[in-house]
VOZA-491500 format. One record per residue: x, y, z of N, C-alpha, C, O in turn; residue in one letter; residue number from 1. Coordinates in Angstrom, 2 decimals, padded with zeros to 5 digits, m for minus. Layout:
<vexses>
+---------+---------+---------+---------+---------+---------+---------+---------+---------+---------+---------+---------+------+-----+
|     n.X |     n.Y |     n.Z |    ca.X |    ca.Y |    ca.Z |     c.X |     c.Y |     c.Z |     o.X |     o.Y |     o.Z | code | pos |
+---------+---------+---------+---------+---------+---------+---------+---------+---------+---------+---------+---------+------+-----+
|       X |       Y |       Z |       X |       Y |       Z |       X |       Y |       Z |       X |       Y |       Z |    A | NUM |
...
+---------+---------+---------+---------+---------+---------+---------+---------+---------+---------+---------+---------+------+-----+
</vexses>
This chain:
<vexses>
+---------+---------+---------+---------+---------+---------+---------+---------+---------+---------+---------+---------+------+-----+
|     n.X |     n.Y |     n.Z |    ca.X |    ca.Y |    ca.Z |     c.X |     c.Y |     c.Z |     o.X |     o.Y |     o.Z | code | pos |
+---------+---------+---------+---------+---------+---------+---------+---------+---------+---------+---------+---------+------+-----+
|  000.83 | m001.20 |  000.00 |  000.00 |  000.00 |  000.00 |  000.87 |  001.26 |  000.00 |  000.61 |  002.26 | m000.66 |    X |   1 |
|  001.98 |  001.09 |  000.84 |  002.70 |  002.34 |  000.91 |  003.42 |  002.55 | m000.18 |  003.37 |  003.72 | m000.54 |    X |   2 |
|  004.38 |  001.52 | m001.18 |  004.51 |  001.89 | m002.56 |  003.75 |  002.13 | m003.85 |  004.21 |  002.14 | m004.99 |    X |   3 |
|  002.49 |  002.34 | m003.44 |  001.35 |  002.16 | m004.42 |  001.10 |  003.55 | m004.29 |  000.92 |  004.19 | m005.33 |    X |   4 |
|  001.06 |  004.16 | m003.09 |  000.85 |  005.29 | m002.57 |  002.24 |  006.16 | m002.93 |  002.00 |  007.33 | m003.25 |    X |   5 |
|  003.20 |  005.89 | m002.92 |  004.48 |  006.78 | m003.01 |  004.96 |  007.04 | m004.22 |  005.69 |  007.98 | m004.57 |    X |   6 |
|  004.36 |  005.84 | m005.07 |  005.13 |  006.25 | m006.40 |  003.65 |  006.24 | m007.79 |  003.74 |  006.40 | m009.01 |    X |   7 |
|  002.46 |  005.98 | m006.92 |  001.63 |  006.30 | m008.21 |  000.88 |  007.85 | m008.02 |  000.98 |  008.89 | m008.67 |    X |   8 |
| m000.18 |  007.38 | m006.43 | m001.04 |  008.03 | m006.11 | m000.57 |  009.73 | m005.54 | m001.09 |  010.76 | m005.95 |    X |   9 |
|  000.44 |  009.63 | m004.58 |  001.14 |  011.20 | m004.68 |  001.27 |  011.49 | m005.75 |  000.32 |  012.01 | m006.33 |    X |  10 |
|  002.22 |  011.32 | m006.30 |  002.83 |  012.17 | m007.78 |  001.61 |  012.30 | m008.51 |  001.67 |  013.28 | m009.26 |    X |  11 |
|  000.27 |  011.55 | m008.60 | m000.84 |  012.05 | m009.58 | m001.78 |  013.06 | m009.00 | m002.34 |  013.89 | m009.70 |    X |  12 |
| m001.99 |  012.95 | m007.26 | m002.60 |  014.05 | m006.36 | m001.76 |  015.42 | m006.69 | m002.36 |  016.48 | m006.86 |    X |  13 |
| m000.24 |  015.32 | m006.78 |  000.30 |  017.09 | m006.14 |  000.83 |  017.05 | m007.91 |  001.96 |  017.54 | m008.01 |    X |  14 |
|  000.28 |  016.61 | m009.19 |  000.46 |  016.96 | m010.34 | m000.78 |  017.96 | m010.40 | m000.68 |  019.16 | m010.66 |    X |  15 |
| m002.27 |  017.10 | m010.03 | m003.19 |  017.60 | m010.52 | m003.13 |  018.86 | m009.21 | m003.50 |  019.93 | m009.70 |    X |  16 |
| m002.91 |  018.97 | m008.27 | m002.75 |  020.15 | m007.31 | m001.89 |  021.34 | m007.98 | m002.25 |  022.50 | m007.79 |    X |  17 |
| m000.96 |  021.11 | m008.63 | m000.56 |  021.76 | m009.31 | m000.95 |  023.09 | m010.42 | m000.84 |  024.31 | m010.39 |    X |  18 |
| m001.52 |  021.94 | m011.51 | m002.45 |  022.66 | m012.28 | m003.65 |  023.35 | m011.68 | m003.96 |  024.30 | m012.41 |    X |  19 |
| m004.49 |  023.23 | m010.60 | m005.45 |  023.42 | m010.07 | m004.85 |  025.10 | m009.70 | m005.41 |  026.14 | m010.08 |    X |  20 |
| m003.76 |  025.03 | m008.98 | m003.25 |  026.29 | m008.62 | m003.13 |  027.15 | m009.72 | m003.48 |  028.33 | m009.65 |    X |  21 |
| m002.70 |  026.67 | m010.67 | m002.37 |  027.58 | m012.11 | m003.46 |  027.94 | m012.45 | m003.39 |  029.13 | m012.77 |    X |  22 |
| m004.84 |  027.38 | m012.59 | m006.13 |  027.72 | m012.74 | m006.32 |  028.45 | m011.95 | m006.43 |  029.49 | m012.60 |    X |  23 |
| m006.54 |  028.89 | m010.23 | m006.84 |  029.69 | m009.81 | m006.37 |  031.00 | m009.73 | m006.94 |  031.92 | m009.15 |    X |  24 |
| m004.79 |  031.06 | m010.65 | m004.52 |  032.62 | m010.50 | m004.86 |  032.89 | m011.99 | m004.47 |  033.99 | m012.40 |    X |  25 |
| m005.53 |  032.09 | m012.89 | m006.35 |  032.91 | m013.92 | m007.31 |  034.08 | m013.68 | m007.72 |  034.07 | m012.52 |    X |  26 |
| m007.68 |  034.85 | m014.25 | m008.44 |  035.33 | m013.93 | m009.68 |  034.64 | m014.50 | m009.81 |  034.09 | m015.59 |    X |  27 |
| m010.66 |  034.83 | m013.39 | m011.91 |  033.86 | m014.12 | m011.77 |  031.83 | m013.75 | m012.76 |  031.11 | m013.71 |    X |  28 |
| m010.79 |  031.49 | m013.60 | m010.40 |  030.34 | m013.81 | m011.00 |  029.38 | m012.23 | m010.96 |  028.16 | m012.06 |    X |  29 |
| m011.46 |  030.34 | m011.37 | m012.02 |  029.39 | m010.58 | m013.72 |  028.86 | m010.77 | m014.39 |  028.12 | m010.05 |    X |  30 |
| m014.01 |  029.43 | m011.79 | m015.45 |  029.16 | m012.19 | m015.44 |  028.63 | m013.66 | m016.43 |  028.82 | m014.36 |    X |  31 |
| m014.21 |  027.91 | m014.21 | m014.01 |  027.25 | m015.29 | m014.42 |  025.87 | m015.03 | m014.33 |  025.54 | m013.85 |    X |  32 |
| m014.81 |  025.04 | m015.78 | m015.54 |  023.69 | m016.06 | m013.71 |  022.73 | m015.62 | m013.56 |  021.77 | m014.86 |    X |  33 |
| m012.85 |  023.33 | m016.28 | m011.86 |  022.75 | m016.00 | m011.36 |  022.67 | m014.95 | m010.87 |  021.57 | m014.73 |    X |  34 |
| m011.23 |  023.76 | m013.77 | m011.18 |  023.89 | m012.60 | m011.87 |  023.19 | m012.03 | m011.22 |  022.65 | m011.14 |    X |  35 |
| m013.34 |  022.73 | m012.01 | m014.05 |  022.04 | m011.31 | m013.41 |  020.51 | m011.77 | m012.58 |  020.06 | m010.98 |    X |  36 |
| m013.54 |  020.13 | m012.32 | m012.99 |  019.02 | m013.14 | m012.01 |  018.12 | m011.92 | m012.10 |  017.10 | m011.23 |    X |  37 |
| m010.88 |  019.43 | m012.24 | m009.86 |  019.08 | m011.29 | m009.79 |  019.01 | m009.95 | m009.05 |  018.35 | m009.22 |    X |  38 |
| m010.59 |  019.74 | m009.73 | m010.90 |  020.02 | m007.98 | m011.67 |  018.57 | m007.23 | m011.60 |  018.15 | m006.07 |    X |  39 |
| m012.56 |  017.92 | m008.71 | m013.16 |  016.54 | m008.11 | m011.92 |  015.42 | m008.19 | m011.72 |  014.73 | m007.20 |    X |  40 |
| m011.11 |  015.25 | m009.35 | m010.15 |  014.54 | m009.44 | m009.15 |  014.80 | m008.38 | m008.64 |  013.74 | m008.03 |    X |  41 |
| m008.62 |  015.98 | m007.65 | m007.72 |  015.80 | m006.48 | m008.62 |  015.64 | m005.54 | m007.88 |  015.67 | m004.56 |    X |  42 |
| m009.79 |  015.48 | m005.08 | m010.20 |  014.66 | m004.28 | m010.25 |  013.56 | m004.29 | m010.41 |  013.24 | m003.11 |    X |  43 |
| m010.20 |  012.55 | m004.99 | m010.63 |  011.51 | m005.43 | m009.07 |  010.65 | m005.02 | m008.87 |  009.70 | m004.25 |    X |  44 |
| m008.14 |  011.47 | m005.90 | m006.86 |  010.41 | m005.50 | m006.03 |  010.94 | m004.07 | m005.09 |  010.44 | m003.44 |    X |  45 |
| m006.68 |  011.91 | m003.91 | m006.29 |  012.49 | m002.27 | m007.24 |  011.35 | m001.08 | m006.85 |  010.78 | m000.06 |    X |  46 |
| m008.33 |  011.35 | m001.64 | m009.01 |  010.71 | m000.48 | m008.60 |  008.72 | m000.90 | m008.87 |  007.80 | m000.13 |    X |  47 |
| m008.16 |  008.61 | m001.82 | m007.69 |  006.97 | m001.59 | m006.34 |  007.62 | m000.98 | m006.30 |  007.60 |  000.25 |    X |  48 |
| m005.43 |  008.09 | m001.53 | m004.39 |  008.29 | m000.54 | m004.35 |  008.22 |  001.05 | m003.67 |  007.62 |  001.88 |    X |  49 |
| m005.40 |  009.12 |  001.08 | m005.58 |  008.88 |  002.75 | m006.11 |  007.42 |  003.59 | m006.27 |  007.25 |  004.80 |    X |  50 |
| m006.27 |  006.63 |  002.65 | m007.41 |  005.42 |  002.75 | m006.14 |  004.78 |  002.60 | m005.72 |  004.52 |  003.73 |    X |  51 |
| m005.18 |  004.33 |  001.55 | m004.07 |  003.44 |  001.95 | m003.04 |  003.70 |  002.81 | m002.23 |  002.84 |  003.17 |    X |  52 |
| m003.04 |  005.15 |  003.27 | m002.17 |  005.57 |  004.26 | m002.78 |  004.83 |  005.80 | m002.05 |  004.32 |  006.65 |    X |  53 |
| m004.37 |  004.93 |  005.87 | m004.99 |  004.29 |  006.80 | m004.85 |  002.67 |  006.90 | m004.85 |  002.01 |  007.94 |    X |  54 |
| m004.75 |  002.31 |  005.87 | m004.66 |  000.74 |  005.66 | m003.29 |  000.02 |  006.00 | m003.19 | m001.05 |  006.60 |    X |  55 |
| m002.12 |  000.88 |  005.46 | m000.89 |  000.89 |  005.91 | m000.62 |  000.82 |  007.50 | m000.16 | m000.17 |  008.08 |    X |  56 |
| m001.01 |  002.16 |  008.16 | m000.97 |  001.81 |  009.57 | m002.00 |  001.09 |  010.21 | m001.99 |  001.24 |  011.43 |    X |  57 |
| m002.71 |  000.48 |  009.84 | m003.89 | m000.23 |  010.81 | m002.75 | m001.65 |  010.77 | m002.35 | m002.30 |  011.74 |    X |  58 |
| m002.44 | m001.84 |  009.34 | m001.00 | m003.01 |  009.00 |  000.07 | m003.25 |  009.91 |  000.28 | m004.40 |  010.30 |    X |  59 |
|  000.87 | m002.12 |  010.36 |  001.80 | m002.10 |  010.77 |  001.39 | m002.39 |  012.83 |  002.02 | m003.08 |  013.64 |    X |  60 |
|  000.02 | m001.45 |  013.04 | m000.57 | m001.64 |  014.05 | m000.76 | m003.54 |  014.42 | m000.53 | m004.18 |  015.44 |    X |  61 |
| m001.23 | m003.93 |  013.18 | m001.25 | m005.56 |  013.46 | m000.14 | m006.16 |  013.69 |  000.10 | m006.77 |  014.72 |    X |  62 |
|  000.69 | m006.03 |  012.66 |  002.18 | m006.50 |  013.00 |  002.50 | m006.32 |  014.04 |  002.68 | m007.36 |  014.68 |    X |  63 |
|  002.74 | m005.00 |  014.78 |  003.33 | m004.82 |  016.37 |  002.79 | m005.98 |  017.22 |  003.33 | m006.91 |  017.83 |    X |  64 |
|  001.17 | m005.46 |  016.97 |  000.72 | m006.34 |  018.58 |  001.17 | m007.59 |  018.32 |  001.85 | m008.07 |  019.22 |    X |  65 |
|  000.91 | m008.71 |  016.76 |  001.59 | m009.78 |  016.67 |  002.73 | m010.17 |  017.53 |  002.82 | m011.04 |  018.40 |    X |  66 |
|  003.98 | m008.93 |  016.84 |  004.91 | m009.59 |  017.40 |  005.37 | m009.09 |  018.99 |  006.42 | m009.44 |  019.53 |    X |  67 |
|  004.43 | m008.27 |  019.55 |  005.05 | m008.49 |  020.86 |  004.00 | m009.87 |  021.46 |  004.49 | m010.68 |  022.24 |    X |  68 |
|  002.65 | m009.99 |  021.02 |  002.45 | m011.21 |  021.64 |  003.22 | m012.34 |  022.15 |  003.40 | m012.90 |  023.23 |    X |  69 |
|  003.84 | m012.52 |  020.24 |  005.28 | m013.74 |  020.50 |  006.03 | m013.23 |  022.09 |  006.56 | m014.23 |  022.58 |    X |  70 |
|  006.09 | m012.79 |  022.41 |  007.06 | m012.03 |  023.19 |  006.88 | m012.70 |  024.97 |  007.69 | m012.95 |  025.85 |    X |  71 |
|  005.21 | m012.79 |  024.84 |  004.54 | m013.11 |  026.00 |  004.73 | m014.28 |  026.15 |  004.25 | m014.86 |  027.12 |    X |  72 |
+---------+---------+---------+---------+---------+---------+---------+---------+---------+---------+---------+---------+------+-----+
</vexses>
């Protein structure tokens, strides 16, 4: 999850964040069809981002308690 996240889903969230910014110092450009466009698409791979970032640590959370169980 965390390389899925590091090398697909960032770099396609802070590309389209990018352009989104360039649209808003248009003038006019925050009420462009294209602006909206984009504004749903960086939600979209922002909010799975946050969802495998969650999945990642709930992961790592399992692993721990696992291995300190062994421990007991």
């Amino acid at each position: 999850m965390t390389f899925f996240n590091l090398f697909y889903l960032e770099p396609s969230a802070t590309n389209i964040m990018f352009k989104r910014y360039e649209l808003e110092e248009e003038k006019g450009g925050k009420d462009s069809e294209k602006y909206k466009k984009l504004v749903g698409k960086f939600g979209k791979f922002h909010g799975i981002s946050s969802l495998t970032n969650l999945i990642a640590l709930m992961g790592g959370v399992a692993h721990a308690y696992f291995m300190a169980s062994a421990l007991v």
